[in-house]
N, C-alpha and C positions, 0 to 999 in steps of 0.2 A: 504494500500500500504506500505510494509514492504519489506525489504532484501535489500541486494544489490545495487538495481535497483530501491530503492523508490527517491522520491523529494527530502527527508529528508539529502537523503545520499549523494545525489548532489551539495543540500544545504552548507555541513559540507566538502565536498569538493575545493566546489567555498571559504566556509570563509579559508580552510586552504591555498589555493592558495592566496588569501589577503595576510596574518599573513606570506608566506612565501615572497613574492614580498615584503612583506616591510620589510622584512631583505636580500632583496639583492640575495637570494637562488633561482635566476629564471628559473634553471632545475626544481624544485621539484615543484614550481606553475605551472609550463608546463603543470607540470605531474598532478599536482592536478585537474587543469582547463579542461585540456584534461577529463578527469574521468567527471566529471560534464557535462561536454559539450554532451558528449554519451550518458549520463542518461537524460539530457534532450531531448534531439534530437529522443532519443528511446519512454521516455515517454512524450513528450507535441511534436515533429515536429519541422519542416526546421523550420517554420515561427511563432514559439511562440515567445511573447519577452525572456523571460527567454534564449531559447535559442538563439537566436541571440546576446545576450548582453554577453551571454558565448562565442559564436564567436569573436566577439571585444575584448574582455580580451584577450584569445586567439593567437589574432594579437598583442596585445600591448606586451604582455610577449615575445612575437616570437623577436619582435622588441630590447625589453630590452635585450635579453636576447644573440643577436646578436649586439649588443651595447658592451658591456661589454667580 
């Protein structure tokens, strides 16, 4: 499972949406999260945890992000 659309890339996603939320940048972890969130959703479904716990981020970024 390679491209695009692998775990891996979702993976590197989700940490760059971290790295960006903890500098405060929480359009671009939106964005990052958002990206992660599809690729799980596409590859593992509604009800994996992986993606659900992309969901919660997600919401919390949504929150932050309308905070500020």
């Amino acid at each position: 499972f390679y491209g695009l659309k692998s775990l891996k890339v979702a993976l590197s996603h989700h940490l760059c949406a971290r790295i960006q939320s903890c500098r405060g940048d929480f359009r671009s972890a939106l964005s990052s999260e958002r990206e992660a969130y599809q690729i799980y959703k596409l590859q593992l479904g509604d009800e994996h945890e992986r993606t659900r716990e992309s969901a919660q981020v997600l919401q919390h970024l949504t929150e932050q992000a309308v905070v500020l």
